[in-house]
N, CA, C and O of each residue as an XYZ file, in Angstrom:
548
protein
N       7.276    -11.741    -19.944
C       6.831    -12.722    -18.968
C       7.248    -12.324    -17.551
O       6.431    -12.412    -16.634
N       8.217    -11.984    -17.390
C       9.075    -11.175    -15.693
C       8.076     -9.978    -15.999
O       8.405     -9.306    -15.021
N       7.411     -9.451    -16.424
C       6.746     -7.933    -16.147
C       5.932     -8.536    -15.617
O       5.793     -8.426    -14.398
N       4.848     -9.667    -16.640
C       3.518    -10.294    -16.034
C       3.460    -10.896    -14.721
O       2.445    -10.878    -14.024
N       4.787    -11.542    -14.317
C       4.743    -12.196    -12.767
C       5.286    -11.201    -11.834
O       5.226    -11.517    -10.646
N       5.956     -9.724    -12.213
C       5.947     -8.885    -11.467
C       4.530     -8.567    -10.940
O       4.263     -8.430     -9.746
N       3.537     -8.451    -12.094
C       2.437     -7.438    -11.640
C       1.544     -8.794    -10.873
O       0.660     -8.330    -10.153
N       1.567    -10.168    -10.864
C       0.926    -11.055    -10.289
C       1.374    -10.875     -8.756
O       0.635    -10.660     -7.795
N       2.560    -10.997     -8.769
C       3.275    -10.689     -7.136
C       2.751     -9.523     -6.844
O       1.921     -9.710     -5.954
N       2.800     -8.565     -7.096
C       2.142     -7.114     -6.652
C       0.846     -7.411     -6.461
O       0.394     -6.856     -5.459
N       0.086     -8.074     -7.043
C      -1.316     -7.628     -7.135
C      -1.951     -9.274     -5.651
O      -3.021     -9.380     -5.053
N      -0.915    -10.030     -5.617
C      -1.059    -11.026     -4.601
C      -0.385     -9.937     -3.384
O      -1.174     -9.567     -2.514
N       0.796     -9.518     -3.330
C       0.575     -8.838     -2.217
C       0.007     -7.765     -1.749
O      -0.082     -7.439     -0.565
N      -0.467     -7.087     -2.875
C      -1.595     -6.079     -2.454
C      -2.463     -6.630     -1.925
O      -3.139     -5.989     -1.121
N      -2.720     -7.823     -2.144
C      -4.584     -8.856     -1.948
C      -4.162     -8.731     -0.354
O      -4.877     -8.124      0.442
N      -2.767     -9.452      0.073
C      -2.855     -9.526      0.970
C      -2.747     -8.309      2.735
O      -3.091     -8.265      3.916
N      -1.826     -7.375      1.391
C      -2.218     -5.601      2.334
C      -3.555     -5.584      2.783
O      -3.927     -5.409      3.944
N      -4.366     -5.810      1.620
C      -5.982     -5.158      1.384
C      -6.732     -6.054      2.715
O      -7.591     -5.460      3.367
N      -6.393     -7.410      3.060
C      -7.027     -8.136      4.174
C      -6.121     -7.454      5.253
O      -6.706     -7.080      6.269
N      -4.940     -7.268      5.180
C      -4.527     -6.582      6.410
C      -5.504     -5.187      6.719
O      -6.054     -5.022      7.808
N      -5.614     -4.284      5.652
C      -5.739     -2.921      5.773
C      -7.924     -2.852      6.329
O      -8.672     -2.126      6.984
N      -7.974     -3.703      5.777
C      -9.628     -4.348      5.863
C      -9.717     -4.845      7.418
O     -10.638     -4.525      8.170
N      -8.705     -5.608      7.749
C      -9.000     -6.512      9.386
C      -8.778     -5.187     10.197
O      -9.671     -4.574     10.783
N      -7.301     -4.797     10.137
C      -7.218     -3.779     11.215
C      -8.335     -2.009     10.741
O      -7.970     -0.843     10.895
N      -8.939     -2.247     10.485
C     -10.258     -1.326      9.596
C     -11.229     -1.361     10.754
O     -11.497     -0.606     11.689
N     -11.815     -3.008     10.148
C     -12.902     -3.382     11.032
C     -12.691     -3.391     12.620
O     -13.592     -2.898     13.298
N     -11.525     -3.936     13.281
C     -10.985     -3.949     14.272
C     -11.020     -2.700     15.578
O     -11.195     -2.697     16.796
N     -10.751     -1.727     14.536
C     -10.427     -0.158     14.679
C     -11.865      0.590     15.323
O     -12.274      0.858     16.453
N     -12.484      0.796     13.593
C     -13.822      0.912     13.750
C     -14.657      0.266     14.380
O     -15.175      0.830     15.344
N     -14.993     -0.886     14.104
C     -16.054     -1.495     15.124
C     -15.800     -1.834     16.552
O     -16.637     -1.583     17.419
N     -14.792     -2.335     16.777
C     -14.577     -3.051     18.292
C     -14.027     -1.695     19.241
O     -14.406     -1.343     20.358
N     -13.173     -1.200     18.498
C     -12.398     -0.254     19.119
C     -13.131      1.618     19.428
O     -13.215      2.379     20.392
N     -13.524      1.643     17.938
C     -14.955      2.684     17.908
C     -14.005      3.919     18.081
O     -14.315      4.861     18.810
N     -12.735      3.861     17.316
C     -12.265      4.755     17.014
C     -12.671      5.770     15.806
O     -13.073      5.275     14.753
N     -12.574      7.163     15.941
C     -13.228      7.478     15.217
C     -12.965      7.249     13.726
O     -11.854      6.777     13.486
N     -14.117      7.594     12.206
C     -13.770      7.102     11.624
C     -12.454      7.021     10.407
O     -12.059      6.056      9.752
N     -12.059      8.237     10.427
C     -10.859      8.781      9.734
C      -9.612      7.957     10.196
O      -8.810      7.343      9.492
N      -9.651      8.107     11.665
C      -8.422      7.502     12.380
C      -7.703      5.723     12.697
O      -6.693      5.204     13.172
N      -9.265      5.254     11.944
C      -9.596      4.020     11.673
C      -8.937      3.420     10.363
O      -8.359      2.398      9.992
N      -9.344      4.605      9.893
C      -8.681      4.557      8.233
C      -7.269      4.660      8.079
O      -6.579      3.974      7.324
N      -6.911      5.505      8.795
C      -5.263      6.220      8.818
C      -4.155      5.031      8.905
O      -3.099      4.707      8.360
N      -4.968      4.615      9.838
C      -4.356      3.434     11.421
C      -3.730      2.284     10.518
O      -2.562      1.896     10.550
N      -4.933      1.745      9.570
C      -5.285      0.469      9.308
C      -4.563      0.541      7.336
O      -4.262     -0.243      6.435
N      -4.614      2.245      7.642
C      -3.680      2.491      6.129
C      -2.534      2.021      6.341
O      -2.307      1.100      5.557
N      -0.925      2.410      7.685
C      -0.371      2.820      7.457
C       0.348      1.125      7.798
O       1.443      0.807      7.334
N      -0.317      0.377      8.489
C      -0.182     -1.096      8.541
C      -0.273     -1.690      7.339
O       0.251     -2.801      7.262
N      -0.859     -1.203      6.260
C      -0.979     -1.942      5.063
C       0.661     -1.514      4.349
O       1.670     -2.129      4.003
N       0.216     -0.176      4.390
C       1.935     -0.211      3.486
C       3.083     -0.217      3.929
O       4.062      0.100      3.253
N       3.131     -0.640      5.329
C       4.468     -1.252      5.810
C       4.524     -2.475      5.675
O       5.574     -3.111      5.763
N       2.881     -3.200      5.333
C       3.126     -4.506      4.889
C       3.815     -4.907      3.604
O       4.759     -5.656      3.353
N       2.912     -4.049      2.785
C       2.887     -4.118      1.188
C       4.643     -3.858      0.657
O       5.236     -4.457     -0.239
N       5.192     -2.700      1.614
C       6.696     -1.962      0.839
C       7.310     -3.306      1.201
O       7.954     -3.862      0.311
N       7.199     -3.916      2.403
C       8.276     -4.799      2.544
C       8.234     -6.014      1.529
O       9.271     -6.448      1.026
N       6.943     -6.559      1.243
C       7.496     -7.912      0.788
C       7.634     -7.422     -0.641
O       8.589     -8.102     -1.014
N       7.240     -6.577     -1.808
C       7.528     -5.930     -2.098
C       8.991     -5.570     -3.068
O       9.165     -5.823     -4.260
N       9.670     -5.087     -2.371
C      10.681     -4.561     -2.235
C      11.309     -6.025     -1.846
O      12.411     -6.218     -2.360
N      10.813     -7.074     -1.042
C      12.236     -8.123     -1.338
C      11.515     -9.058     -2.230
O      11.935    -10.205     -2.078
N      10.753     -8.976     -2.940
C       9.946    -10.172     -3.387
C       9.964    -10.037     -4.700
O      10.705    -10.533     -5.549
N       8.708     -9.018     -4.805
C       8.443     -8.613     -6.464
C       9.207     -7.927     -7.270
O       9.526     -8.097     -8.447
N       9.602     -6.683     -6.058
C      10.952     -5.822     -7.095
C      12.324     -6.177     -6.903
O      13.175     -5.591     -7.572
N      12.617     -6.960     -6.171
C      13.892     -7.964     -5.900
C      15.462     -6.981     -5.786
O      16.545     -7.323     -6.261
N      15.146     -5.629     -4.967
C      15.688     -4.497     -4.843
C      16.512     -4.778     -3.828
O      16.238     -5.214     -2.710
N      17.827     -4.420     -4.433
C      18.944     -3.727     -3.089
C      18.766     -2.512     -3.011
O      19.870     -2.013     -2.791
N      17.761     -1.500     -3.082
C      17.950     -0.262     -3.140
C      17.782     -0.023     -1.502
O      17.388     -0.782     -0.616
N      18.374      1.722     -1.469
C      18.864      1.636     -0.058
C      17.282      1.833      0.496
O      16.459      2.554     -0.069
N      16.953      0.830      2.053
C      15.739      1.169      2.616
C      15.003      2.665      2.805
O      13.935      3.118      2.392
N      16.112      3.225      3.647
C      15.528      4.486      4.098
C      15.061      5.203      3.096
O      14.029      5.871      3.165
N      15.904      5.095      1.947
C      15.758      5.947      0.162
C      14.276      5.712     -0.107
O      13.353      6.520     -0.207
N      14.304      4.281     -0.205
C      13.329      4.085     -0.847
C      11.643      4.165     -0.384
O      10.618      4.301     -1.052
N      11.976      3.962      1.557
C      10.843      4.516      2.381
C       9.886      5.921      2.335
O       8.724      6.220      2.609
N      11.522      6.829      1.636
C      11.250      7.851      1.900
C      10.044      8.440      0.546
O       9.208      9.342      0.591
N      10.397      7.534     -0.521
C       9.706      7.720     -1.539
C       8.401      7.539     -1.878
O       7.550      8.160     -2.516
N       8.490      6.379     -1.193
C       6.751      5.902     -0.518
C       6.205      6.741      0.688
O       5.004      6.992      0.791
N       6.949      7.076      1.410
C       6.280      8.128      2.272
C       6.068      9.293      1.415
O       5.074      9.939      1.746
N       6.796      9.809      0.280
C       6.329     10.583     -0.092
C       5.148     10.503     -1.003
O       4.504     11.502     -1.325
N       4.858      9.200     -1.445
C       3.479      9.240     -2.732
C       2.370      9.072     -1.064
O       1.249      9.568     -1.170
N       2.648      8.550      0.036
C       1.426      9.004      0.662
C       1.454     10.027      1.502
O       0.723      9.911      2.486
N       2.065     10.969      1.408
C       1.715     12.350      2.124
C       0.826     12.817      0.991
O      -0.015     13.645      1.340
N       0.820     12.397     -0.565
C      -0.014     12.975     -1.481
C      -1.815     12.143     -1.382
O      -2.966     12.567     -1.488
N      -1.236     10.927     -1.150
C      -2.500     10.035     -1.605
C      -3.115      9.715      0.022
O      -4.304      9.397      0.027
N      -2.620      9.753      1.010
C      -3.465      9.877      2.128
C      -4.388     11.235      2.817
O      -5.211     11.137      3.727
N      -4.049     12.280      2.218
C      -4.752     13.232      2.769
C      -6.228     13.013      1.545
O      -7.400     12.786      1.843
N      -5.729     13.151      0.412
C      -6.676     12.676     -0.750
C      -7.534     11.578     -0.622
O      -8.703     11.644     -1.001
N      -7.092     10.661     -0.163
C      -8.078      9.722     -0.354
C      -8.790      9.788      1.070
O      -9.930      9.325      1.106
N      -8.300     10.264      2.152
C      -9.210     10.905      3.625
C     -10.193     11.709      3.007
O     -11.401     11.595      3.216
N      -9.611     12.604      2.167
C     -10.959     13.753      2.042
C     -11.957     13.426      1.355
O     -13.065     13.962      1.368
N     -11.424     12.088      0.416
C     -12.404     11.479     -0.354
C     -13.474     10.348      0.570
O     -14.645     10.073      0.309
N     -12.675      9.863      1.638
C     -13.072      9.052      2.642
C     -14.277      9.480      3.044
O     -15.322      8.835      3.134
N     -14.042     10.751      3.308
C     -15.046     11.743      4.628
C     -15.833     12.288      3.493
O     -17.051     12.269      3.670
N     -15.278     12.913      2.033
C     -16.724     13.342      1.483
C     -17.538     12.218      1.019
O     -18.730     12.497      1.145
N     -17.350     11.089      0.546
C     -18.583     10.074      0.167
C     -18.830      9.126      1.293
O     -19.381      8.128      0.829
N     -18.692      9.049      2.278
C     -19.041      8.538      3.678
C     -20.245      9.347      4.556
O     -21.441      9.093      4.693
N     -19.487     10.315      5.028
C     -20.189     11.854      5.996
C     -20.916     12.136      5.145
O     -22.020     11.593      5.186
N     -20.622     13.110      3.995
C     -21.131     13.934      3.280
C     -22.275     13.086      2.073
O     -23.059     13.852      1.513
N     -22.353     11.845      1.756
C     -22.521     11.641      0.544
C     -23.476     10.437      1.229
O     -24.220      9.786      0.496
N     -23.421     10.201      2.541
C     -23.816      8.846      3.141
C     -23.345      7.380      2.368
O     -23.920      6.299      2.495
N     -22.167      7.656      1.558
C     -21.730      5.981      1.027
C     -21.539      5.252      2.247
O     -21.282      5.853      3.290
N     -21.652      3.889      2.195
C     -21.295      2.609      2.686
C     -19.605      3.079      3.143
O     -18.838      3.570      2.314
N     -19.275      2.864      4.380
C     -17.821      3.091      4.950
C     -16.792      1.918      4.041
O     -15.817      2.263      3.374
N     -17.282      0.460      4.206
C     -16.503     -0.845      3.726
C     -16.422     -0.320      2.155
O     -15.322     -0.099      1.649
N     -17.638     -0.136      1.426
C     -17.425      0.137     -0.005
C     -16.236      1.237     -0.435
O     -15.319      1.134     -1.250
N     -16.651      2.383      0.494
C     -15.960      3.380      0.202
C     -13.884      3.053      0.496
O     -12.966      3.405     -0.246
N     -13.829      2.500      1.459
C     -12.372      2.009      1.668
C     -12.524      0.957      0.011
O     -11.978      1.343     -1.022
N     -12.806      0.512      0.035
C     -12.640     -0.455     -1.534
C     -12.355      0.312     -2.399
O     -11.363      0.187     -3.118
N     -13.251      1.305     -2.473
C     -12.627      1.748     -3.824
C     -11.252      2.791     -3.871
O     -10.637      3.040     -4.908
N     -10.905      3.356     -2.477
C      -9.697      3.923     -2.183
C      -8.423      2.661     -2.637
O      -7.440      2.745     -3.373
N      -8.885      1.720     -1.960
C      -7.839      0.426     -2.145
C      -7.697      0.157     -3.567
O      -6.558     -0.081     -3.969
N      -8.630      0.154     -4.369
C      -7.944     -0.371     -5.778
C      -7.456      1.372     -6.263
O      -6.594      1.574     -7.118
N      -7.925      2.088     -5.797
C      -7.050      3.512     -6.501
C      -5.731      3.711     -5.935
O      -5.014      4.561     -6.461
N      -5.321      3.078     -4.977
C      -4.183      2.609     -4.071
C      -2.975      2.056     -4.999
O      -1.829      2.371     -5.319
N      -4.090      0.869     -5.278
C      -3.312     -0.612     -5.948
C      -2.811     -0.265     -7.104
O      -1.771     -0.826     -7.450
N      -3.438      0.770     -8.013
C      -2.996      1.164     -9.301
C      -2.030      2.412     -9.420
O      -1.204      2.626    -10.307
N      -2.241      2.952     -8.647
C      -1.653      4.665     -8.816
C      -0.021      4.149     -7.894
O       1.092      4.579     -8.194
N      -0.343      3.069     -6.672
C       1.011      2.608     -6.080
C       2.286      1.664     -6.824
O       3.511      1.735     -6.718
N       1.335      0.711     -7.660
C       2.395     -0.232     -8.761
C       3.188      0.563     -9.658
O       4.349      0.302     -9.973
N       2.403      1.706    -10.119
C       3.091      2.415    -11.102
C       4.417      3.267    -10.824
O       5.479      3.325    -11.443
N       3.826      4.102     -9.308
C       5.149      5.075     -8.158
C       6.145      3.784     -8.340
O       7.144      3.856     -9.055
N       5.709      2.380     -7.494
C       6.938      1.767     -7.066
C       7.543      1.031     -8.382
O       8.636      0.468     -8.317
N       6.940      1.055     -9.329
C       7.451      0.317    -10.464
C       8.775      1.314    -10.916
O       9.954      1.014    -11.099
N       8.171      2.430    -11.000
C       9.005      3.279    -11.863
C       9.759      4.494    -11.129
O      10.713      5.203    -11.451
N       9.060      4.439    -10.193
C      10.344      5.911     -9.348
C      11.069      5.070     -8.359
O      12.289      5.173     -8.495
N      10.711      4.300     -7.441
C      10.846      3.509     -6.317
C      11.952      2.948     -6.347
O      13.026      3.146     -5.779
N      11.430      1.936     -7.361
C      12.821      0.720     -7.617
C      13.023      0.911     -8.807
O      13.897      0.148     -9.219
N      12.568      1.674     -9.678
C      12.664      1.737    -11.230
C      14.045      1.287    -11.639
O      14.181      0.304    -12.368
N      15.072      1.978    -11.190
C      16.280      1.939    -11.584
C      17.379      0.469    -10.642
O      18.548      0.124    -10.813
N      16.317     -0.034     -9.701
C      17.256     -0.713     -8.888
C      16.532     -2.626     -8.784
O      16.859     -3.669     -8.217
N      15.439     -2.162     -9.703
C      14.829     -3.683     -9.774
C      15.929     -4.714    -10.224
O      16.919     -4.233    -10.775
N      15.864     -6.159    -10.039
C      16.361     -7.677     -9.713
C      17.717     -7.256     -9.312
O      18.642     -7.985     -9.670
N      17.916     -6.464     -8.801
C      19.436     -6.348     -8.060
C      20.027     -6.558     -6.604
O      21.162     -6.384     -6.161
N      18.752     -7.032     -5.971
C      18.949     -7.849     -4.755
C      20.258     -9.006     -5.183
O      20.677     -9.354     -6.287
N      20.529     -9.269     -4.252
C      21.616    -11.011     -4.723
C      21.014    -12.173     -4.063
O      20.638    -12.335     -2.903
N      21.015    -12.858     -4.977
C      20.357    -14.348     -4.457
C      20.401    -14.418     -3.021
O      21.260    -13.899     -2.308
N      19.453    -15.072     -2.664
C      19.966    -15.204     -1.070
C      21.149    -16.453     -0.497
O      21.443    -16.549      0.694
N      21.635    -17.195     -1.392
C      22.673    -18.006     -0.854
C      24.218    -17.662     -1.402
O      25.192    -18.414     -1.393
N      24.117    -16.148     -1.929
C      25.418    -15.603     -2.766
C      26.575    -14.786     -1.119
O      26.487    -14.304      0.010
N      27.477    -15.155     -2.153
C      29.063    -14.693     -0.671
C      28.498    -12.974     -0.601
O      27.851    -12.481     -1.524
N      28.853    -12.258      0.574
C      29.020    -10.829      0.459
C      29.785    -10.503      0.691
O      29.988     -9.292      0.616
């Protein structure tokens, strides 16, 4: 039952990355008319500073050390942001897909391939070990 309301919290704050990563998208691209990669990048990197934080105090209920654990997520997207750019630009440019569709389906390959990194390398070892928030330190 704590696994199932783990993955409900994850998948509510992903919902709510995904409107972040979607607004500052549209924002980017349309109003701003930045180009379109950089639109993507921009509006990526706002999502998962959204997503690690609540996250990390919410769902995985982690004292693990910040910077540690930043660094770990920076490292699954030095893998999954150049990848999912090149995937961006080949079914966009190259393939003429829909730009909005094409970010969608990056986002749920995001949502799945990211629960699993932060489930199990991230916080794997350091999940509900936050301390209550009204405990002495």
């Amino acid at each position: 039952m704590k696994e199932l309301l783990r993955a409900v919290k994850f998948t509510l704050f992903s919902a709510s990355a995904g409107l972040i990563e979607m607004g500052a998208f549209a924002l980017l691209n349309e109003l701003l008319r930045l180009p379109y990669w950089l639109s993507y990048l921009l509006a990526l990197v706002l999502s998962v500073l959204w997503n690690f934080t609540l996250n990390r105090k919410f769902t995985f209920q982690s004292a693990a050390n910040v910077p540690r654990a930043m660094l770990k997520v920076a490292a699954y997207y030095a893998v999954f942001t150049p990848l999912s750019t090149w995937l961006e630009h080949r079914l966009t440019v190259d393939l003429g897909w829909n730009e909005y569709l094409v970010t969608a389906v990056n986002m749920v390959l995001n949502f799945v391939t990211e629960f699993l990194y932060q489930r199990f390398f991230v916080f794997g070892g350091t999940i509900d070990t936050r301390p209550p928030k009204n405990a002495p330190k």
